[in-house]
LUMMI-780298 format. One record per atom (N, C-alpha, C): residue in one letter; z, y, x; atom name. Coordinates in pm, 1 decimal. Atoms other than C-alpha are relative to their C-alpha. Layout:
<recs>
+------+----------+----------+----------+------+
: type :       zz :       yy :       xx : atom :
+------+----------+----------+----------+------+
:    A :        Z :        Y :        X :   CA :
...
+------+----------+----------+----------+------+
</recs>
This chain:
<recs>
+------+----------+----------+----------+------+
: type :       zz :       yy :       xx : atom :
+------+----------+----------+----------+------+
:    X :      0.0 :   -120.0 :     84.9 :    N :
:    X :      0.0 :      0.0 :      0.0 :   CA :
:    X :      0.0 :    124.1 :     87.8 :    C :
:    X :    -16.0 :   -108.6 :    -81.4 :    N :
:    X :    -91.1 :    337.9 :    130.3 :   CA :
:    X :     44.3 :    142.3 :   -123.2 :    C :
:    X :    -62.7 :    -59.0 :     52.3 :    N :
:    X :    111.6 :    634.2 :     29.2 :   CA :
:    X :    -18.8 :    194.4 :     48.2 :    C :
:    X :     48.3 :   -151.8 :    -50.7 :    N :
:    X :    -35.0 :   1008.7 :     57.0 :   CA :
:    X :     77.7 :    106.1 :    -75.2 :    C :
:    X :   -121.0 :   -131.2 :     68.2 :    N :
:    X :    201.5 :   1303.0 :     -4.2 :   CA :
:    X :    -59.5 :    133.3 :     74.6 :    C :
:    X :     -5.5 :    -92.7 :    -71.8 :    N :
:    X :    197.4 :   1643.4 :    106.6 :   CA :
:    X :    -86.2 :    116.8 :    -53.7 :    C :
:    X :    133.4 :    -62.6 :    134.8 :    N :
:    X :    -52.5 :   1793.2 :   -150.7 :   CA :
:    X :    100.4 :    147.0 :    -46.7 :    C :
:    X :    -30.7 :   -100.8 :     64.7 :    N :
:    X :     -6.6 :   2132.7 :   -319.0 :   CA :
:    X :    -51.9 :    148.7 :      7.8 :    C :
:    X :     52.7 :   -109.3 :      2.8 :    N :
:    X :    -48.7 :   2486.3 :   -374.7 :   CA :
:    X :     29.2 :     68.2 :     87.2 :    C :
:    X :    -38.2 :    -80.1 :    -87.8 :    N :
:    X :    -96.8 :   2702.6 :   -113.1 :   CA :
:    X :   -140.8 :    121.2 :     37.5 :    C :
:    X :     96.5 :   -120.7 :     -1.8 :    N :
:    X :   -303.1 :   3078.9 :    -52.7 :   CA :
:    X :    -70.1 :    -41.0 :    109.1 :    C :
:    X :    103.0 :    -21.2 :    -73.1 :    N :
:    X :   -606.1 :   3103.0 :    118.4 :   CA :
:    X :     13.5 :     21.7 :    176.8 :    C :
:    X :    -55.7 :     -4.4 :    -96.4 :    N :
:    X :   -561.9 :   3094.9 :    458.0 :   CA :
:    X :    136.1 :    -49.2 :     86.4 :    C :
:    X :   -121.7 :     73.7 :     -6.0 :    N :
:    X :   -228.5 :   2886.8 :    464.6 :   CA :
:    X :    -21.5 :   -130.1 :     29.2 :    C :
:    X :    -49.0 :    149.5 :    -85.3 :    N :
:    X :   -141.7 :   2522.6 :    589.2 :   CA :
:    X :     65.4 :    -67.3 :   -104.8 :    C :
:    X :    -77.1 :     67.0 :     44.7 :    N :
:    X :    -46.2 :   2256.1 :    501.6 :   CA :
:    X :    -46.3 :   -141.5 :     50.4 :    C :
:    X :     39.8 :     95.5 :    -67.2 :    N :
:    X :     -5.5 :   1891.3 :    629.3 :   CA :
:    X :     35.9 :    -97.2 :    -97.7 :    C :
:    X :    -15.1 :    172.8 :     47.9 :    N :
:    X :    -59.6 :   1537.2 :    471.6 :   CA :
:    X :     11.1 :    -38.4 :      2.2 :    C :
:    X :    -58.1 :    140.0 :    -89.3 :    N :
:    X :     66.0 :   1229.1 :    562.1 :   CA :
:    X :    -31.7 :    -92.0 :    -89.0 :    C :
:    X :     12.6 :    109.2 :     48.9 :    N :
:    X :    -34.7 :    878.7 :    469.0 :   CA :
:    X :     97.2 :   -174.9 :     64.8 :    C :
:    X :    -55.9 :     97.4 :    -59.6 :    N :
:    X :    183.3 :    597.2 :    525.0 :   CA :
:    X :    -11.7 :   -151.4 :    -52.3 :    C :
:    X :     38.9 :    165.7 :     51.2 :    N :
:    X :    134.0 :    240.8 :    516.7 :   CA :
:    X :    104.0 :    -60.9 :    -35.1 :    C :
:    X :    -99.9 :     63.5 :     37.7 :    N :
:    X :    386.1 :    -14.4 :    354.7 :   CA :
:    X :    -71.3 :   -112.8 :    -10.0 :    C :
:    X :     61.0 :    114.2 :     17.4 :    N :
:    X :    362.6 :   -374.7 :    333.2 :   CA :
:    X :    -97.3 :    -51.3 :    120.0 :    C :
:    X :     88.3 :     25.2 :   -111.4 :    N :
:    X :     43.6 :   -370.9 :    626.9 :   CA :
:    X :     21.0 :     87.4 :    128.0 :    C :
:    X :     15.2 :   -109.5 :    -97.6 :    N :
:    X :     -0.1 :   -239.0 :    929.0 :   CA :
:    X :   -146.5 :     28.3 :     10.8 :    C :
:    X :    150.3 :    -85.5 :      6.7 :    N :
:    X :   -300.6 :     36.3 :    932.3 :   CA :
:    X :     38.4 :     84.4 :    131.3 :    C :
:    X :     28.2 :   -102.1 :   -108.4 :    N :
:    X :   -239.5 :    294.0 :   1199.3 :   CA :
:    X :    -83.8 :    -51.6 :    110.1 :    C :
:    X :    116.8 :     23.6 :    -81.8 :    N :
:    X :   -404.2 :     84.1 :   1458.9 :   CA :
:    X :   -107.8 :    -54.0 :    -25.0 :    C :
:    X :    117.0 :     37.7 :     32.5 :    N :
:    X :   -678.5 :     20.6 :   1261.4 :   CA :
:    X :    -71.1 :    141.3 :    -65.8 :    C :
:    X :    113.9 :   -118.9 :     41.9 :    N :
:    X :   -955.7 :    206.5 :   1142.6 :   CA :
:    X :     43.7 :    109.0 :   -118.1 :    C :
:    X :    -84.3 :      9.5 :     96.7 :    N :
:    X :   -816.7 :    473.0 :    934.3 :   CA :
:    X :    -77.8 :    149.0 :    -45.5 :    C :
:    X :    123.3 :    -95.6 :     10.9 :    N :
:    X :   -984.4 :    790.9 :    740.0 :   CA :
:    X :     61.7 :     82.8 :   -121.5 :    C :
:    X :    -32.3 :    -48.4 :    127.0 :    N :
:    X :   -910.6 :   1102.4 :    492.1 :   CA :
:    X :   -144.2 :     24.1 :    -72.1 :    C :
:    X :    109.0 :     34.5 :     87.3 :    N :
:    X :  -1143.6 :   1146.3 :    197.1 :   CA :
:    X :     45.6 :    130.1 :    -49.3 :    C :
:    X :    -30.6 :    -91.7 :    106.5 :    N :
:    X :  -1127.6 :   1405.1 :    -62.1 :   CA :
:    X :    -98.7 :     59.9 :    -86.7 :    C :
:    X :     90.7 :    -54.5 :    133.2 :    N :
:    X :  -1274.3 :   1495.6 :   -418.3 :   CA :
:    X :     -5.7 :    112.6 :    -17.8 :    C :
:    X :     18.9 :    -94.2 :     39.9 :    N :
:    X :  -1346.4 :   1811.5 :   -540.1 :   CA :
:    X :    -34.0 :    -57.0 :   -191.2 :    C :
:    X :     27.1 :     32.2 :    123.9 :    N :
:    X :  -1371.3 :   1811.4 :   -937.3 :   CA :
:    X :   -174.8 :      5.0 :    -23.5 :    C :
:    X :    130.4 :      1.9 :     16.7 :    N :
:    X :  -1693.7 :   1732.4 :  -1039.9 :   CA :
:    X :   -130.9 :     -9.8 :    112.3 :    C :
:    X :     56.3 :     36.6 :   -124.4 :    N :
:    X :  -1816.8 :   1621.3 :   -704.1 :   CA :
:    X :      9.7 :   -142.1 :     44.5 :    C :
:    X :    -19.8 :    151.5 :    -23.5 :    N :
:    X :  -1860.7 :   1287.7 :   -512.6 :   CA :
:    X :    130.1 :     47.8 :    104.2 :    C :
:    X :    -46.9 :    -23.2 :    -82.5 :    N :
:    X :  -1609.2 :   1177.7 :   -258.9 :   CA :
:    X :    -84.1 :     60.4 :    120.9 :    C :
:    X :     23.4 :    -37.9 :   -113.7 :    N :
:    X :  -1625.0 :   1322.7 :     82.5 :   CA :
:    X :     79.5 :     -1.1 :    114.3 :    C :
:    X :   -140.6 :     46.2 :   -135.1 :    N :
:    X :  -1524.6 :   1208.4 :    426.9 :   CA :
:    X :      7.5 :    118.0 :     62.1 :    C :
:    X :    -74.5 :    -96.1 :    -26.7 :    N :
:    X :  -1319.3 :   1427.5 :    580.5 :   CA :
:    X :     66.3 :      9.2 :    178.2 :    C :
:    X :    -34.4 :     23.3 :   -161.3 :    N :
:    X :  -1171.5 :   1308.4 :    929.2 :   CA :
:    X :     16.1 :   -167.5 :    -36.2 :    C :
:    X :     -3.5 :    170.3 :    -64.0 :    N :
:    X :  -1213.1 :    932.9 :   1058.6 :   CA :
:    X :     69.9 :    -19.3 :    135.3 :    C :
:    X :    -75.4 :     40.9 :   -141.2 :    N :
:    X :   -986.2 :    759.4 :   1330.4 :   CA :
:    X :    -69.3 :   -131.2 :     40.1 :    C :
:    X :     44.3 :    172.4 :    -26.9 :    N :
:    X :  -1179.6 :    437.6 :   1479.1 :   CA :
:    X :    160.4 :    -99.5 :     33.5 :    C :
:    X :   -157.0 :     42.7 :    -65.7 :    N :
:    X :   -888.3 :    181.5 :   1600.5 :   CA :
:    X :     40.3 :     17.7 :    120.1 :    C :
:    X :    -13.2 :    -53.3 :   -117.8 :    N :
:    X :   -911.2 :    305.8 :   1929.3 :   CA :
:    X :     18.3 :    131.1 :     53.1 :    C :
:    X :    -52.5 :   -133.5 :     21.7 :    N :
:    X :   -822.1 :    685.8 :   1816.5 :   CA :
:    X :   -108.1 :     91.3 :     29.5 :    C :
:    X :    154.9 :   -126.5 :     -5.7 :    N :
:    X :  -1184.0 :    819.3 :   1861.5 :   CA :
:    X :     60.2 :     70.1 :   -153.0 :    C :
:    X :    -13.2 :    -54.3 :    116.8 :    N :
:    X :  -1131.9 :   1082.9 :   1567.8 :   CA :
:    X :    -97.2 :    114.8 :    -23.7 :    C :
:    X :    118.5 :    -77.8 :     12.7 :    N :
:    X :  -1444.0 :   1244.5 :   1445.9 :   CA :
:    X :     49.8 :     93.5 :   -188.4 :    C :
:    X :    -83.8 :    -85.9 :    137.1 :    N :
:    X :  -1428.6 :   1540.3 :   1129.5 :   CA :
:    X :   -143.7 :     37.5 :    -41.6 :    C :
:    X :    148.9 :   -118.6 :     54.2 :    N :
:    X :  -1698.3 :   1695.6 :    892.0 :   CA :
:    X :     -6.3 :    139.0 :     58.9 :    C :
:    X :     40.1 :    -99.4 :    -38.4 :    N :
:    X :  -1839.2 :   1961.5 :    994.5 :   CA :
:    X :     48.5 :    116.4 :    -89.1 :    C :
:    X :    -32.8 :    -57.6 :     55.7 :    N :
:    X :  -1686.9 :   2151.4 :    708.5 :   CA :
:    X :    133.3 :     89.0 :     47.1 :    C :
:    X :   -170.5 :    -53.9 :    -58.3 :    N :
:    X :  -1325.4 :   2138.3 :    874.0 :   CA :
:    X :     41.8 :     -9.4 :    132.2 :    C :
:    X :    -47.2 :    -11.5 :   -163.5 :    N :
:    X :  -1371.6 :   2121.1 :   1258.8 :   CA :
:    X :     27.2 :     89.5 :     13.3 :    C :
:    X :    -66.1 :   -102.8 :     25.9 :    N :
:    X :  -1182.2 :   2373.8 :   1352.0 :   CA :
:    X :    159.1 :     63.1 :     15.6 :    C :
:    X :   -122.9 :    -65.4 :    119.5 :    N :
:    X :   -913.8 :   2377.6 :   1084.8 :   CA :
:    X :     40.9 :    -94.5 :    -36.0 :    C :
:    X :   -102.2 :    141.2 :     -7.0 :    N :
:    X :   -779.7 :   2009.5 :   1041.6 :   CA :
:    X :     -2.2 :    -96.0 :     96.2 :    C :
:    X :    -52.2 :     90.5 :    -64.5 :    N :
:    X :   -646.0 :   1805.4 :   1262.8 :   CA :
:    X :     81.1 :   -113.4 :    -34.7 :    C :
:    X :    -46.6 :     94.8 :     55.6 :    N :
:    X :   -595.5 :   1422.4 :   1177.8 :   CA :
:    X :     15.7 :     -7.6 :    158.6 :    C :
:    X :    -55.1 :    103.9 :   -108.0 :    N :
:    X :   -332.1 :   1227.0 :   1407.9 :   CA :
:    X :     68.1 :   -124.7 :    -54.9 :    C :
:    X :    -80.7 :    121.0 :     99.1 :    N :
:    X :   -132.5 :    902.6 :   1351.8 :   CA :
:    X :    114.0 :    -38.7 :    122.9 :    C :
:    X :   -171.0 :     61.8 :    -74.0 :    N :
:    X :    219.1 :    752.9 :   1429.2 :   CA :
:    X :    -14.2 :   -132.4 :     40.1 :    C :
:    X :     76.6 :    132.7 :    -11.8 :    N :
:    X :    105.0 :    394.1 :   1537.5 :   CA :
:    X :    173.6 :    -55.9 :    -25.2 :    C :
:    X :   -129.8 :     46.7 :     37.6 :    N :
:    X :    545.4 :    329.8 :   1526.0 :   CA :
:    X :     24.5 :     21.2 :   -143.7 :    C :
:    X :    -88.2 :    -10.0 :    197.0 :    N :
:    X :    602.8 :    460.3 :   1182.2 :   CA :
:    X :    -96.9 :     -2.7 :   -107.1 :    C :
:    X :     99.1 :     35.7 :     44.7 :    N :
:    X :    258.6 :    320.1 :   1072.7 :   CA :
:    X :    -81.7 :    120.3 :   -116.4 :    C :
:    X :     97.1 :    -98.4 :     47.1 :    N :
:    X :    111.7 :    665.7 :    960.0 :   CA :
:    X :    -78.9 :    117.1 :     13.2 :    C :
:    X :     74.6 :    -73.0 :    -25.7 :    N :
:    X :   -141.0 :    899.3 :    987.5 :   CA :
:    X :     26.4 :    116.3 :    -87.9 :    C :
:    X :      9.8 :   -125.0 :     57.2 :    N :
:    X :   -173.0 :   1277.3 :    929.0 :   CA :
:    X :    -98.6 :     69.1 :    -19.7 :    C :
:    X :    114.6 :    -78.3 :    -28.6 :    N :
:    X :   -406.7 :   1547.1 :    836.2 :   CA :
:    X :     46.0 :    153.1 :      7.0 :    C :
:    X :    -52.6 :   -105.4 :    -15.2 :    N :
:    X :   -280.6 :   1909.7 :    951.7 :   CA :
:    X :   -134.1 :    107.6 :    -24.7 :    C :
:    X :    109.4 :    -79.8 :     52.2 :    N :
:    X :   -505.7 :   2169.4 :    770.3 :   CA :
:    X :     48.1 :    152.6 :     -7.1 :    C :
:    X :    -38.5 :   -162.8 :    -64.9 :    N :
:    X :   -490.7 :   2563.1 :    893.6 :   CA :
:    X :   -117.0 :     20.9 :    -63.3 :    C :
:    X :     92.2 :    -86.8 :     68.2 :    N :
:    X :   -707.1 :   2824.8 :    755.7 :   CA :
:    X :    -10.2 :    -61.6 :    -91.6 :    C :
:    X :     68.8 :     78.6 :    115.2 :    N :
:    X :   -745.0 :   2666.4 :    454.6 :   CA :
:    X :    -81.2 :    104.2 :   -112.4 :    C :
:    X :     83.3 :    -45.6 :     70.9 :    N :
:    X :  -1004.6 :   2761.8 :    183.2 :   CA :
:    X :     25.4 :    -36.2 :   -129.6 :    C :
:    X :     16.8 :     61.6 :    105.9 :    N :
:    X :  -1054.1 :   2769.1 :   -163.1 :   CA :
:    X :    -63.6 :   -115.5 :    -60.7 :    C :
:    X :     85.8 :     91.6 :    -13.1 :    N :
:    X :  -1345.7 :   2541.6 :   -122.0 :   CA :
:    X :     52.3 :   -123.8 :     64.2 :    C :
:    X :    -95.7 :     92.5 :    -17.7 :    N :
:    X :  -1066.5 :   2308.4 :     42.5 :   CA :
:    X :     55.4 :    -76.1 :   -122.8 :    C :
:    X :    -68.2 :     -2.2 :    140.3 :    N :
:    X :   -929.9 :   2270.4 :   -315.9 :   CA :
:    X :    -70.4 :   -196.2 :    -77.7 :    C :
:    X :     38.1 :    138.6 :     54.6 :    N :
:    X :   -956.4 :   1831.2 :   -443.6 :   CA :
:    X :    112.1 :    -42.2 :     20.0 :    C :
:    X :    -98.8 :    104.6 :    -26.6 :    N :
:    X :   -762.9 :   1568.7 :   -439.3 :   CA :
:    X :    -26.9 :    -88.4 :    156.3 :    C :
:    X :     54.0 :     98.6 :   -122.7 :    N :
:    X :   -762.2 :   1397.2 :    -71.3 :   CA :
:    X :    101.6 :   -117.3 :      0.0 :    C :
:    X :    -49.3 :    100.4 :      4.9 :    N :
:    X :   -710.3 :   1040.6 :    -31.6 :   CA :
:    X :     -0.9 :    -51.6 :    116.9 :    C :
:    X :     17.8 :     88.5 :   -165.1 :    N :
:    X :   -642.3 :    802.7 :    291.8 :   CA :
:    X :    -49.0 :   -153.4 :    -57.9 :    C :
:    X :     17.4 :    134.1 :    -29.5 :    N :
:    X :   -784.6 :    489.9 :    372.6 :   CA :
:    X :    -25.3 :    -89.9 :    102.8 :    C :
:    X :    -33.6 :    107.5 :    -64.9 :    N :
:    X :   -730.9 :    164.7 :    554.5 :   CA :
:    X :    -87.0 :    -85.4 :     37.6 :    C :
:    X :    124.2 :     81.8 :     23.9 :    N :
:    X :  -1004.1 :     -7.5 :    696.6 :   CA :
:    X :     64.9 :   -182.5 :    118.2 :    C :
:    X :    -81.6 :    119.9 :    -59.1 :    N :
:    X :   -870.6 :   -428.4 :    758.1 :   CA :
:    X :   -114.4 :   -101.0 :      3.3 :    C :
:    X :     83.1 :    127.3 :    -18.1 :    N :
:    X :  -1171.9 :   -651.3 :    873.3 :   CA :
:    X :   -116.3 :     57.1 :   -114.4 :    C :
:    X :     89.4 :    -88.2 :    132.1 :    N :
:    X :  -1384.5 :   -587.4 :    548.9 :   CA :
:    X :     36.6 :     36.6 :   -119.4 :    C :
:    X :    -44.8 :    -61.6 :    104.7 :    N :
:    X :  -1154.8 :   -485.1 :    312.3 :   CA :
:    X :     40.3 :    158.0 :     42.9 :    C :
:    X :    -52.2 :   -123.3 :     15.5 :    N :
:    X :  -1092.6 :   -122.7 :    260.5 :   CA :
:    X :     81.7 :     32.9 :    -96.1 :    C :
:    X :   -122.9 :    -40.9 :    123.5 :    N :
:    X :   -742.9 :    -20.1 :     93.0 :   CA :
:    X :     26.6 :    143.2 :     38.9 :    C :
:    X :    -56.5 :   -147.3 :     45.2 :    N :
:    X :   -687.7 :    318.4 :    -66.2 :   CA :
:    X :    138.1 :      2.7 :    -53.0 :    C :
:    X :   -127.4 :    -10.4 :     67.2 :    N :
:    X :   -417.9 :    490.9 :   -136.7 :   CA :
:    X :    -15.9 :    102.7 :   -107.0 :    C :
:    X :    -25.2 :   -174.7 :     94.1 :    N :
:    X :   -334.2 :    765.5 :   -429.9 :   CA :
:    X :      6.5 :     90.7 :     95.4 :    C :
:    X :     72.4 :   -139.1 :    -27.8 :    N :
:    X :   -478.1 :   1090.9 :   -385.1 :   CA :
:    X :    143.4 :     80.3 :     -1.0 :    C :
:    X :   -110.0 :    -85.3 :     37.2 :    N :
:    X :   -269.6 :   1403.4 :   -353.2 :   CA :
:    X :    -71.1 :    120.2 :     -5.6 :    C :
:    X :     74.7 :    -60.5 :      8.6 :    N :
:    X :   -374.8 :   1689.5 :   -464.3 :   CA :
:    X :     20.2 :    142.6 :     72.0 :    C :
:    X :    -29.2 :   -149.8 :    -61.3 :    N :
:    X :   -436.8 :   2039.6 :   -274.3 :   CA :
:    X :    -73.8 :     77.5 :    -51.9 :    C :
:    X :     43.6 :   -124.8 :     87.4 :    N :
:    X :   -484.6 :   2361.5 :   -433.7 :   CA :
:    X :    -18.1 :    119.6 :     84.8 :    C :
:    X :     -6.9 :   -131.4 :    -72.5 :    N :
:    X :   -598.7 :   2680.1 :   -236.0 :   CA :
:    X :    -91.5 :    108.9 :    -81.9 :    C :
:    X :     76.7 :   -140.7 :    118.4 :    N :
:    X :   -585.5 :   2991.1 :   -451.4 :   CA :
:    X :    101.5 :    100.6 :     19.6 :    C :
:    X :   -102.2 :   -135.6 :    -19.0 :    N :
:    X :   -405.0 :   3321.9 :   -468.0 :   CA :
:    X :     24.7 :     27.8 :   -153.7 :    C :
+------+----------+----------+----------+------+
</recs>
């Protein structure tokens, strides 16, 4: 089970960090990745960790988020500065184990004034 918190409202230009934690498996040293919806949009990847901590980002948020992970307390983060309105979905983490991929619940972030 993966467990994403850290979601919420915050102005234009403000921070805020995410965290996904694993229970039950171990994910941090595996392939691991944030996502995030926008309403009325598809998903969209967001930052990817390979299992070897290569960590590549859209081009939307290089920059301005920085995903890391705890490989001891089996979870990964996404630290998001400058943030935008156009930031504004629900972002989700996921777990990539051989060929299954497990999601976790979304959390949602809001950037508005």
């Amino acid at each position: 089970q993966l467990q994403a918190s850290g979601g919420g409202l915050v102005q234009p230009g403000g921070s805020l960090r995410l965290s996904c934690a694993a229970s039950g498996r171990r994910c941090s040293a595996n392939p691991m990745a944030w996502y995030r919806q926008a309403p009325g949009q598809q998903r969209e990847l967001v930052a990817a960790a390979t299992g070897g901590g290569l960590i590549t980002y859209a081009d939307s948020v290089k920059g301005r988020f920085t995903m890391s992970r705890d490989i001891a307390k089996n979870t990964v983060y996404l630290q998001m500065n400058s943030l935008r309105p156009v930031d504004t979905a629900v972002y989700y983490c996921n777990c990539v184990k051989g060929t299954v991929v497990y999601w976790g619940q979304g959390t949602q972030v809001t950037v508005s004034s």
